[in-house]
TORLUMMI-233007 format. One line per field, with one value per atom (N, C-alpha, C): residue number from 0; residue in three letters; atom name; x negated, y negated, z negated. Coordinates in steps of 0.05 Angstrom, whole numbers, plus 5000, padded with zeros to 4 digits. Atoms other than C-alpha are relative to their C-alpha. Layout:
<lumkols>
n	[NUM,...]
res	[ALA,...]
atom	[CA,...]
px	[X,...]
py	[Y,...]
pz	[Z,...]
</lumkols>
This chain:
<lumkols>
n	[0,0,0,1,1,1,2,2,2,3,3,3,4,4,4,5,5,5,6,6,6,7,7,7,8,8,8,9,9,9,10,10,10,11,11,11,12,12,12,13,13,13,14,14,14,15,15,15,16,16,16,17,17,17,18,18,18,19,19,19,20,20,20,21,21,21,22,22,22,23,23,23,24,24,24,25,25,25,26,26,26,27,27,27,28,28,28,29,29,29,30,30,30,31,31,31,32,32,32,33,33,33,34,34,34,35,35,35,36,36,36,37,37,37,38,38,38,39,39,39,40,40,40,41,41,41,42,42,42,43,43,43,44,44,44,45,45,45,46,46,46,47,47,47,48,48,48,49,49,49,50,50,50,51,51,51,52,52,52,53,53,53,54,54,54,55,55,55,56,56,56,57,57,57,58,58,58,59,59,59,60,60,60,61,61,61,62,62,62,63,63,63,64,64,64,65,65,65,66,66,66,67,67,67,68,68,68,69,69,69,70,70,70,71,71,71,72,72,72,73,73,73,74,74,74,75,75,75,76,76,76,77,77,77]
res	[UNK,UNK,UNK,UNK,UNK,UNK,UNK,UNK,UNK,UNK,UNK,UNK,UNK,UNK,UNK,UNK,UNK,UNK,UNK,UNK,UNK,UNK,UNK,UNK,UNK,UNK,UNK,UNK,UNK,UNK,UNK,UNK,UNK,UNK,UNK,UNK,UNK,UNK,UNK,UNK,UNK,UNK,UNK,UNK,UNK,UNK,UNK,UNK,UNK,UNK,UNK,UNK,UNK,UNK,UNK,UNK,UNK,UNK,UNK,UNK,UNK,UNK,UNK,UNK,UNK,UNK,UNK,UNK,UNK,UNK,UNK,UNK,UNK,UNK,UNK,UNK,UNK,UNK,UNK,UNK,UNK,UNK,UNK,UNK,UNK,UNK,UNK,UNK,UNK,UNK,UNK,UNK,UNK,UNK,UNK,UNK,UNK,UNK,UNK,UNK,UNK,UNK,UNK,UNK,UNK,UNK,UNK,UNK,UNK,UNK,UNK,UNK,UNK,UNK,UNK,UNK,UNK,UNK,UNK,UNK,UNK,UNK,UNK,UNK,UNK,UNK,UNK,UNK,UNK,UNK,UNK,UNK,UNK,UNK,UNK,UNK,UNK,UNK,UNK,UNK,UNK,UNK,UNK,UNK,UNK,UNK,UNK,UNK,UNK,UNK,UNK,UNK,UNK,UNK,UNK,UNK,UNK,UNK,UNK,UNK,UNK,UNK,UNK,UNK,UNK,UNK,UNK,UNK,UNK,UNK,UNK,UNK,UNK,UNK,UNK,UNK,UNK,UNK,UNK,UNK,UNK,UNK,UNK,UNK,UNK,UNK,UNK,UNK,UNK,UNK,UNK,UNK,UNK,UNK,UNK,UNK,UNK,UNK,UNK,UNK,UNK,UNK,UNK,UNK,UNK,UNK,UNK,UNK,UNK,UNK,UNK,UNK,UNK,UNK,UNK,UNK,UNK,UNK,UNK,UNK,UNK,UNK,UNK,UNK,UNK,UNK,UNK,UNK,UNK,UNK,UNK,UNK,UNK,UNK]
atom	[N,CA,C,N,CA,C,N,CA,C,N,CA,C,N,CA,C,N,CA,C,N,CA,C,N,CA,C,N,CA,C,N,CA,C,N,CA,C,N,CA,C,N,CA,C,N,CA,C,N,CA,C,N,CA,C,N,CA,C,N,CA,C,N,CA,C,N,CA,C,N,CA,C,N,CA,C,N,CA,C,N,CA,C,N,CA,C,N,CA,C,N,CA,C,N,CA,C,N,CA,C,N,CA,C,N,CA,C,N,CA,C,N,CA,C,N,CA,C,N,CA,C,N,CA,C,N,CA,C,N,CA,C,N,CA,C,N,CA,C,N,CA,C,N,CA,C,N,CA,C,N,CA,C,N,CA,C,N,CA,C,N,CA,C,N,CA,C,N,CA,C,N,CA,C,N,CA,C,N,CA,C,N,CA,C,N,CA,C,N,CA,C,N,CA,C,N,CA,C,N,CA,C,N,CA,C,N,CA,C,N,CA,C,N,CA,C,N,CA,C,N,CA,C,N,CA,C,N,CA,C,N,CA,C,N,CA,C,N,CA,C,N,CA,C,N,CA,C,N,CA,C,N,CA,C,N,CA,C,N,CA,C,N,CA,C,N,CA,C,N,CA,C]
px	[5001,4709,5029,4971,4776,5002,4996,4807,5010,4987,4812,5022,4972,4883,4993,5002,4875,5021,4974,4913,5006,5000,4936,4992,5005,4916,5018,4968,4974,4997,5002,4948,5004,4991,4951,5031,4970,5018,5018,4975,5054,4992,4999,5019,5022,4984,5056,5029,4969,5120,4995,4999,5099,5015,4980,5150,5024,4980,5206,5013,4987,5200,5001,4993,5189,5025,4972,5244,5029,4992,5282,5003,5006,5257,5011,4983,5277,5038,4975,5348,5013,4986,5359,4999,4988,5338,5017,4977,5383,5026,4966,5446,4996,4991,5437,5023,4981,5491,4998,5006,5460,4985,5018,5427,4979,5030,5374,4979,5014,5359,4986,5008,5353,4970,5029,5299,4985,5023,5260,4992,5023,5249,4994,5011,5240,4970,5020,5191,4971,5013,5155,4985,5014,5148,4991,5013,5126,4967,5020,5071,4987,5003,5056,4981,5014,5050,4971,5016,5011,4983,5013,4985,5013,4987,5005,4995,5001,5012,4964,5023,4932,5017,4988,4945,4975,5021,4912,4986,5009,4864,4982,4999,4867,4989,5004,4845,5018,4979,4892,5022,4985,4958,4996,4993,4952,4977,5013,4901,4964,5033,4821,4989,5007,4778,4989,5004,4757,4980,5031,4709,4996,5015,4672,4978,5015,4638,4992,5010,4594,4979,5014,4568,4983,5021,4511,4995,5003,4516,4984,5025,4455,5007,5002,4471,4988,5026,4422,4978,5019,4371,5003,5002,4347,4977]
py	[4971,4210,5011,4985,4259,5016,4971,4299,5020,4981,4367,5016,4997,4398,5028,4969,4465,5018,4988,4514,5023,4978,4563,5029,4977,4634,5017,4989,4675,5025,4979,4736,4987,5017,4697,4999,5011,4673,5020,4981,4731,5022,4986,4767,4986,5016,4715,5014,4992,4750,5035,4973,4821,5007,4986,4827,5002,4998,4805,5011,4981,4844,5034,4982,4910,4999,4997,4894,4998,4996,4888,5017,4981,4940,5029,4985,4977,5003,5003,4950,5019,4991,4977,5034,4967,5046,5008,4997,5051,4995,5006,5024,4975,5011,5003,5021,5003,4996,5030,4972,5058,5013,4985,5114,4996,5011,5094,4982,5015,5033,5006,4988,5069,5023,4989,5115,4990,5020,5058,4990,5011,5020,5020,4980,5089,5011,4997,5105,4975,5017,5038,4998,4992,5039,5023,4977,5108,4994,5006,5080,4978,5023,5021,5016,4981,5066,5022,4982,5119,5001,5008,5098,5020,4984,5129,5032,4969,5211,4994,4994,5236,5012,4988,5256,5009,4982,5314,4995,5010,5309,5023,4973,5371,4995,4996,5386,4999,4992,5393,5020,4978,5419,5007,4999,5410,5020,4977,5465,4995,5004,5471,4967,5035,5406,4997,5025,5349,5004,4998,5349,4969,5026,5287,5004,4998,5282,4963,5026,5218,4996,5008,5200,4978,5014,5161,4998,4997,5144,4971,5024,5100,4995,5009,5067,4988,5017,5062,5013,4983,5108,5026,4974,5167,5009]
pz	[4999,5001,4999,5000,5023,4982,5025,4963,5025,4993,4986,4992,5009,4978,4989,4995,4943,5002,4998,4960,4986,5021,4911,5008,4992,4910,5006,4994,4941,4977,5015,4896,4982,5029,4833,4995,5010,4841,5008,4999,4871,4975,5031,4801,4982,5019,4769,4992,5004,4778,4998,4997,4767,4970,5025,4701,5002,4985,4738,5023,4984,4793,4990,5022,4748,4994,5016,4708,5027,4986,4773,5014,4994,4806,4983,5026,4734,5007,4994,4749,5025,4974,4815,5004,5004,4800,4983,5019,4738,5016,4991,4771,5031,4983,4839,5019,4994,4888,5016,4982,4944,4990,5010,4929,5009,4986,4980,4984,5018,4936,4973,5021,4880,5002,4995,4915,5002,5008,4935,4983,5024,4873,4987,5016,4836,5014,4992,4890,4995,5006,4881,4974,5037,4807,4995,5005,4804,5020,4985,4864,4980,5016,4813,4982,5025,4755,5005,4980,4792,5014,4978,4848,5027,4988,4913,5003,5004,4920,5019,4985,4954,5027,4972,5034,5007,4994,5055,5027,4979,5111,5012,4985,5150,5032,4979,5223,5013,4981,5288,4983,5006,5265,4980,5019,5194,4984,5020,5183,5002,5000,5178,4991,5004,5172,5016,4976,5213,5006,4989,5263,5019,4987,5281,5022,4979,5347,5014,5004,5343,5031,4974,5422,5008,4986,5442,5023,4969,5516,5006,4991,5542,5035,4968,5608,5010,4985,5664,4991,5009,5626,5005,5004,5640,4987]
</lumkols>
């Protein structure tokens, strides 16, 4: 009988490092090198902490709400 190889869980193991990248992530907004960097991990960890901001879901052009137009086309029937 063949041993099967298992293969690790990629979610598992990239959890594995969720203290070190925090605390890195920590690092780079405190005293990174660009301000850019510093927005991203601040944006990240606040997405972490948080979750991400809600996005509104408006109609054409930002305003009214959505209209769904659900079509049934039978071909060859009349």
């Amino acid at each position: 009988m063949a041993k099967t190889k298992r293969v690790p869980d990629l979610r598992s193991l990239a959890r594995g490092y969720t203290d070190v990248c925090i605390k890195t992530l920590g690092g780079i907004a405190k005293e990174g090198t660009s301000e850019q960097a510093r927005i991203s991990a601040s944006a990240l960890l606040l997405e972490r902490g948080y979750g991400k901001p809600a996005q509104p879901v408006t109609g054409e052009d930002g305003e009214g709400s959505i209209e769904i137009v659900i079509r049934h086309i039978l071909e060859g029937k009349k």
